[in-house]
N, C-alpha and C positions, 0 to 999 in steps of 0.2 A: 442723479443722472436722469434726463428727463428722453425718453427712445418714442422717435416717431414713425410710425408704421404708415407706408403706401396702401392701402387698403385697395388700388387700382392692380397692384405688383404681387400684394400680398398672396400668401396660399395658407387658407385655412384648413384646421384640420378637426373633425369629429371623431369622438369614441363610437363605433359600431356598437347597437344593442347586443348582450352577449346573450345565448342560449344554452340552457341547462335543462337535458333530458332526463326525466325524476321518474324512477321504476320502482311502484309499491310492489312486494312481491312476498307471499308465505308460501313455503314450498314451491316452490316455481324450478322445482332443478331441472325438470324435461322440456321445458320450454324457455327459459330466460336466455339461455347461450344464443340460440337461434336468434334470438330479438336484437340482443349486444352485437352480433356478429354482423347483424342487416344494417346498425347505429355504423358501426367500424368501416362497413365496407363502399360506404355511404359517400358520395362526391365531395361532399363537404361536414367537416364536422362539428357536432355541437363541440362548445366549452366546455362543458359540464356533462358524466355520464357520471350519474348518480343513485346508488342503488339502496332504499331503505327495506332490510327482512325485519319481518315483522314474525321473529322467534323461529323462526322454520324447525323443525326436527327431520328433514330432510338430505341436509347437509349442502343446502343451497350455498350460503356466505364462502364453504370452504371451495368448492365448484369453482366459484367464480373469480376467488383469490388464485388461482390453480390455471386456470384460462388466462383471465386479463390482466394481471397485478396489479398495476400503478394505473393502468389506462380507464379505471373506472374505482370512485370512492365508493367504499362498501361503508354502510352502519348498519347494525344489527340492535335489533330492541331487545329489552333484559327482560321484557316478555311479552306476553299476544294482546296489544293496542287497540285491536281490532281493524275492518277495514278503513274505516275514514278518517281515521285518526292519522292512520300510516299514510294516506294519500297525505294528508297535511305536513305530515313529519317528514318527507322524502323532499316537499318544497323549502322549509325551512332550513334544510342543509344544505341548499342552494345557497351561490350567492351570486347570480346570475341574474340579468334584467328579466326574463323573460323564462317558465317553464313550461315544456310540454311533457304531461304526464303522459305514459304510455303504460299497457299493461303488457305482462309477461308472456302472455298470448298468443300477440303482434310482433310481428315484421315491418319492416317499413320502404319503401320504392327507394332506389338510388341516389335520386334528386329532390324528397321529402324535404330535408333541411335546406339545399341549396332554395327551395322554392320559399321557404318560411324565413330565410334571414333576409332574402331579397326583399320579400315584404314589410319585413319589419325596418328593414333601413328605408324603403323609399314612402312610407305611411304615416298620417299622424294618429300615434294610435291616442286613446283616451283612457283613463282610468277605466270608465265605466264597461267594457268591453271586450272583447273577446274575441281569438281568432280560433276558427273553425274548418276544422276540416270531413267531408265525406271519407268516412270509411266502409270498406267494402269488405265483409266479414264472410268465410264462407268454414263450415263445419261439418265434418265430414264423421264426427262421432268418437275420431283418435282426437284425443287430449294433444298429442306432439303433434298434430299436422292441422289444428283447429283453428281456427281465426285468426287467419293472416288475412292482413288488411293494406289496401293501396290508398293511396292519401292523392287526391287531385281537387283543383280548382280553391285554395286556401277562401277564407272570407271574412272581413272584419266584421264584425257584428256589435252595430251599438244600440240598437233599438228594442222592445219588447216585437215589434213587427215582425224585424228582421228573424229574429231567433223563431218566433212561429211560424213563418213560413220556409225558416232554411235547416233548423233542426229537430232532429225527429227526438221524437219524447225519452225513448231509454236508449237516447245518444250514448255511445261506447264513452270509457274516459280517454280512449284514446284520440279522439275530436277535435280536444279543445289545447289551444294552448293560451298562457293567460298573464299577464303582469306577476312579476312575481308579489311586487308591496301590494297591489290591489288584492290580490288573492289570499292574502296572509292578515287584511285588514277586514275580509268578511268575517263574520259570524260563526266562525270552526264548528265552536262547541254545540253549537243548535243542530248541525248535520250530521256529529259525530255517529248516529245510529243508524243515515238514511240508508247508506248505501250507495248512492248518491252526492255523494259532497263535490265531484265536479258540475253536475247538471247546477246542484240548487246555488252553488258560490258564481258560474255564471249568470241564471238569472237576479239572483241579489245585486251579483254587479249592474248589468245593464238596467235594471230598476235605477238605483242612486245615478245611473249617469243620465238615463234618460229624462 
């Protein structure tokens, strides 16, 4: 059977890039709700809320099983991975096109996702690249009331240029959001110590693309 399509009549359809918001967290019980709750309340929401603890003795995992059940995948590590390890390992649970790492910290604006999926549907993004956003951190010395941060004006960023003139050097990890194969195809193991592994996995990237 040979079907011939009007391509003038026709109505095509794309897969929307899907987003998956990846929370490294040890001990974050006094602040992670707050962060989930800002993810939830949120105009539009990611695909993926995805929570990796990294051992907590806290009793974070039970928290949040306790608040959100089903509406957020918890994994728990079988022990302390460290930090950059865990950033990696919250992406790989992913399986979403596209994550943005946020720390336990953070809050995030109403319209944060709505403005990041917008983006991401109408851009051609590139391997080599990254999208950035200003955060506005403000610390008032309470650990529960500390750096909450507004996300405005997103930016793709493919350039070494770019990134020196538009991010600041101990950029938050809350920042960046980034391909998830591209970012799973840098150099893990070499960051695992920095502390860092979003700053250095963004510039790695836009190196190779540039």
């Amino acid at each position: 059977v040979v079907v011939h399509i009007d391509l003038n009549t026709a109505t095509l359809t794309f897969n929307k890039p899907t987003l998956a918001i990846c929370i490294p967290v040890r001990n974050g019980k006094e602040t992670i709700v707050r962060l989930i709750d800002s993810i939830l309340a949120s105009s539009v929401l990611p695909d993926e809320i995805i929570v990796s603890d990294n051992f907590s003795d806290d009793g974070t995992p039970l928290l949040l099983e306790d608040y959100f059940g089903n509406r957020v995948k918890i994994y728990v590590n079988p022990f302390d991975i460290g930090f950059d390890n865990n950033v990696a390992r919250s992406v790989q649970l992913s399986q979403s096109d596209y994550v943005w790492i946020l720390g336990d910290h953070c809050v995030i604006s109403n319209d944060s996702i709505c403005t990041v999926k917008q983006l991401l549907e109408k851009s051609n993004y590139p391997d080599g690249a990254v999208v950035y956003f200003k955060s506005v951190h403000g610390s008032t010395g309470d650990p529960i009331k500390s750096a909450y941060s507004s996300h405005s004006s997103p930016k793709i960023i493919t350039s070494l240029f770019d990134y020196t003139n538009s991010v600041a050097f101990n950029a938050y990890i809350s920042c960046f959001i980034f391909k998830r194969c591209s970012f799973l195809a840098c150099n893990i193991d070499k960051y695992s110590d920095s502390l860092f592994i979003h700053s250095k996995c963004a510039l790695e990237l836009i190196r190779r693309g540039s």
